[in-house]
C-alpha positions in Angstrom: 18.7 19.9 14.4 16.9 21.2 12.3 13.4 19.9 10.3 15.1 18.6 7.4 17.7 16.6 9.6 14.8 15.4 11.7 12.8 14.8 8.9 15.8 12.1 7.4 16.6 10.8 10.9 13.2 9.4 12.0 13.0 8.0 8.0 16.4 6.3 9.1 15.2 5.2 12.2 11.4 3.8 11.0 11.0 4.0 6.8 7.7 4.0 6.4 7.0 7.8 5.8 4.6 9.8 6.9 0.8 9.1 5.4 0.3 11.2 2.3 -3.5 11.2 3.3 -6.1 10.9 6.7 -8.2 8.8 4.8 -8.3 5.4 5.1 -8.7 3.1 2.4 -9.3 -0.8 1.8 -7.6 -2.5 -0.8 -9.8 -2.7 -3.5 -11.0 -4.4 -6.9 -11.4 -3.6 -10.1 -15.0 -2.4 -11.4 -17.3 -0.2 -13.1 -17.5 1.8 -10.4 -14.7 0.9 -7.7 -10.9 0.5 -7.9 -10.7 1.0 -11.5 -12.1 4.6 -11.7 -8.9 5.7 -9.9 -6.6 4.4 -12.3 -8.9 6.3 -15.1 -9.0 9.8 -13.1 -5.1 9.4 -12.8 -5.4 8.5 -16.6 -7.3 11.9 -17.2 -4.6 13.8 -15.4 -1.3 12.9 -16.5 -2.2 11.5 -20.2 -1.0 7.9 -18.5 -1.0 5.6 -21.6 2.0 8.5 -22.8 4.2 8.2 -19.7 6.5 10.8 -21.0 4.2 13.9 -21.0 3.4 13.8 -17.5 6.3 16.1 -16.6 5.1 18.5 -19.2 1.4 18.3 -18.2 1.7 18.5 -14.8 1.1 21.9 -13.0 3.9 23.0 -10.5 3.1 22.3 -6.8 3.5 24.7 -4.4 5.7 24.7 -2.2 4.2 24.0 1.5 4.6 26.8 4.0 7.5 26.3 6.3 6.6 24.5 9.8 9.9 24.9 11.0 8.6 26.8 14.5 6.4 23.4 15.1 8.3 20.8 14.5 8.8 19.7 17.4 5.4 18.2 17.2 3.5 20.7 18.7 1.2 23.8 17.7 1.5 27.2 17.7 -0.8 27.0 21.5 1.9 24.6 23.0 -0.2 21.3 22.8 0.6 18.0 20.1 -1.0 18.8 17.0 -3.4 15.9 15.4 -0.5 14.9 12.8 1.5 14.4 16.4 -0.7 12.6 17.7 -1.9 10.1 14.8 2.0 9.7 14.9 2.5 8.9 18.6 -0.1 6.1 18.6 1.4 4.4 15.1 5.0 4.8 16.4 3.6 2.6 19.8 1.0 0.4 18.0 4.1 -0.7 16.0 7.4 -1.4 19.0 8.8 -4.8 17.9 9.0 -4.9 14.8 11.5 -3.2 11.9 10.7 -2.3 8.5 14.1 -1.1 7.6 14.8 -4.2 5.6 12.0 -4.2 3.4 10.8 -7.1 5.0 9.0 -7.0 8.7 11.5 -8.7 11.1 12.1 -9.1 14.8 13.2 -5.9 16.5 16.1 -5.8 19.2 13.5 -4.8 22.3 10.6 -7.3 20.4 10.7 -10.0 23.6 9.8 -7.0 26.0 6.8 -5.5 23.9 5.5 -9.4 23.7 5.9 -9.7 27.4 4.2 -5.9 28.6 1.2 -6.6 26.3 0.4 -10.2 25.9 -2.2 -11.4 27.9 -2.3 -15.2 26.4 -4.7 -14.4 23.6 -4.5 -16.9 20.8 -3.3 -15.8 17.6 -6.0 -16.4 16.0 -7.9 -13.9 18.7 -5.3 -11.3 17.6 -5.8 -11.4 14.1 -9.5 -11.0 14.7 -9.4 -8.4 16.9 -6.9 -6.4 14.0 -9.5 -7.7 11.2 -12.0 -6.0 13.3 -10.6 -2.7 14.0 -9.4 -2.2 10.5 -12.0 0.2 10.1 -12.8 1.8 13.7 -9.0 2.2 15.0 -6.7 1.4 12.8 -3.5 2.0 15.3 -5.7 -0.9 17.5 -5.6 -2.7 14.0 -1.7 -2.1 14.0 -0.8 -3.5 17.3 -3.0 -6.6 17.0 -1.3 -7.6 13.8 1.9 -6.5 15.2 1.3 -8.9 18.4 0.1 -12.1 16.6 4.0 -11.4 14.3 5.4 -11.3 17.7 4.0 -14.5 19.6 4.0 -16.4 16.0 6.4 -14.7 12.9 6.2 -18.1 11.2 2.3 -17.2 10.3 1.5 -15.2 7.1 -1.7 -14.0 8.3 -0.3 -11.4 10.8 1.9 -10.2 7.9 -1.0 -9.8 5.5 -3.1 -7.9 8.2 -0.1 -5.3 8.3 -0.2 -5.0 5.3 -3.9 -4.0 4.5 -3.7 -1.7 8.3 -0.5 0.5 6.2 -2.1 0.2 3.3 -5.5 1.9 4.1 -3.5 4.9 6.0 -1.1 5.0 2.9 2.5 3.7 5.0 3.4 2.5 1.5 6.7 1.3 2.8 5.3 -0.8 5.5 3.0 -2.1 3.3 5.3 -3.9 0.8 7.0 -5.1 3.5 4.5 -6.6 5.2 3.1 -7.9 1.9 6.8 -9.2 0.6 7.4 -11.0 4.1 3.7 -12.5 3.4 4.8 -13.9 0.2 8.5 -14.5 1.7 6.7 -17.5 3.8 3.0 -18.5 1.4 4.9 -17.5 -2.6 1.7 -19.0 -3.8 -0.7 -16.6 -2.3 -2.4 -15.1 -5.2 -4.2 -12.6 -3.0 -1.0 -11.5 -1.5 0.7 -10.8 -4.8 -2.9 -9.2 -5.3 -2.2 -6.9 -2.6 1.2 -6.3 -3.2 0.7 -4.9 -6.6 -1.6 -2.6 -5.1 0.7 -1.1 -2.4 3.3 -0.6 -5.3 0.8 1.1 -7.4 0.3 3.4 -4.6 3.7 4.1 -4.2 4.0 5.0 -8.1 6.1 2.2 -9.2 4.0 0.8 -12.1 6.6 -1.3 -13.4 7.0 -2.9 -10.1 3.6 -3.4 -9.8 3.1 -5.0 -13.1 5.2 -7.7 -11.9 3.7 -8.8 -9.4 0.3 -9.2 -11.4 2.1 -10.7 -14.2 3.8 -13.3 -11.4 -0.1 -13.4 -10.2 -2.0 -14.4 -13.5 0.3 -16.6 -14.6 0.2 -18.4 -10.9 -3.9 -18.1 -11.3 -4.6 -17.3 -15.8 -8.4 -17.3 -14.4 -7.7 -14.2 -11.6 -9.9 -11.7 -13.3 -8.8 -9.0 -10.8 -5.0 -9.5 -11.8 -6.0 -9.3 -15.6 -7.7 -6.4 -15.1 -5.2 -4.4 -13.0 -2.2 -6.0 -15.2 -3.9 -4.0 -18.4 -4.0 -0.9 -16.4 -0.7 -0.7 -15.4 0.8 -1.9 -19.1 -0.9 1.0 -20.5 0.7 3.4 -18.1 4.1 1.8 -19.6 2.8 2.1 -22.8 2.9 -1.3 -23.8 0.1 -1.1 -25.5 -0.1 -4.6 -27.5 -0.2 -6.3 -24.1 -2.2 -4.5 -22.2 -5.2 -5.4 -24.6 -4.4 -9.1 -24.6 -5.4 -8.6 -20.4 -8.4 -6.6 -21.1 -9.5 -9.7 -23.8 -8.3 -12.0 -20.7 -10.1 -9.9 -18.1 -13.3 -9.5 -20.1 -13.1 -13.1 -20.9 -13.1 -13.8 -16.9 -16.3 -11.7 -16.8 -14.5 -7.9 -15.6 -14.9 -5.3 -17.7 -12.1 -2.5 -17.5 -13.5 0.8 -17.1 -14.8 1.8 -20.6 -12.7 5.0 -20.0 -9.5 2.8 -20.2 -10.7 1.4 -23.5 -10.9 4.5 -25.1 -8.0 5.7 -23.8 -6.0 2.4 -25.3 -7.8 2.3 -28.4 -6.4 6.0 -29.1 -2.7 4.8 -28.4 -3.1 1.3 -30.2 -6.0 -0.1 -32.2 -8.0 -3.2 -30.3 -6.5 -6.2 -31.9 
């Protein structure tokens, strides 16, 4: 088989992609000098508040060498490369559960995996000990959350701590899930809607993503986050008229938008 073929049969098997970057990432806010500045470099780049020029403005990537002779998972010496690795311990950290749906459910072998690694820890142990690793171990992080799903899928909290683990090693796919099956089971959770417009942000889909923050402000008109993150994204699809009337509402709520983001608005359609 060869790497293309693989490449589509372990997407067919588990959808979550390989991450796009080794760094891992918290969800964040929006401020001066935090989430918002990454919204206003990809601004900068790709003239964002003009959707239609990006294709034109954007310099061809290269094509990346061909790693045909390693695919198996191994390097050129014979031993599992770091990608390979990082790759084992996600595909373990997450046996018994499916993201194939778009939602996290049950997988066929999910009583076994409760069984080898349960001890009788509480779930509210587990979601600790995920909550804990987020930042040291991440794959740890992983298989807690993915254990308190499996000894309790009726509790959103497990769901939500998948969510943030795939988010901060940018498994987009797994992310929404996790976050949609969150919401699935707590539809009020303005932090989850929160969330999940962040992981489809990530993924590129601004339209999706405006959604969500538009379901989340009008759930919560005083979330100054969702105002802020709502303009953002309605100035990358160039509806300029509303994407003010969230910068008024963020600004209102006490968050300013990155002053970047004002100019770049005020040059597509005058403040109101």
């Amino acid at each position: 088989m060869g790497g293309a073929q693989q490449s589509r049969a372990r997407e067919e098997a588990f959808p979550c992609g390989e991450q796009s970057r080794a760094r891992e990432e918290a969800i964040p806010s929006v401020d001066q000098n935090g989430a918002g500045q990454e919204a206003v470099a990809l601004a900068d780049r790709h003239d964002a508040l003009n959707p239609a020029t990006r294709a034109q403005n954007d310099p061809p990537r290269a094509k990346p060498p061909d790693s045909e002779p390693i695919a198996a998972g191994f390097t050129a010496g014979g031993s599992p490369s770091r990608a390979q690795r990082r790759e084992a311990r996600f595909q373990e950290a997450v046996r018994g559960l499916t993201y194939a749906t778009g939602r996290v459910v049950l997988a066929d072998d999910w009583p076994a995996v409760r069984d080898e690694r349960w001890s009788g820890e509480s779930f509210e142990t587990l979601i600790q000990r995920g909550s804990d690793n987020l930042r040291r171990d991440v794959f740890a992080a992983i298989e807690a959350f993915t254990l308190a799903v499996l000894i309790d899928p009726e509790r959103v909290e497990g769901y939500r701590g998948l969510g943030r683990a795939m988010y901060s090693i940018h498994r987009v796919t797994c992310a929404i899930a996790a976050f949609h099956t969150a919401l699935d089971i707590e539809p009020a959770a303005t932090d989850g809607r929160f969330e999940l417009g962040m992981a489809l942000q990530m993924k590129g889909d601004f339209a999706e993503a405006a959604g969500a923050w538009e379901e989340l402000v009008t759930l919560d008109p005083g979330h100054a986050d969702g105002h802020a993150r709502l303009a953002i994204a309605l100035g990358f699809l160039a509806d300029y008229e509303a994407a003010w009337d969230h910068v008024h509402a963020a600004e209102s709520l006490g968050r300013r938008v990155p002053p970047q983001f004002r100019v770049l608005l005020a040059s597509k359609f005058p403040e109101p």
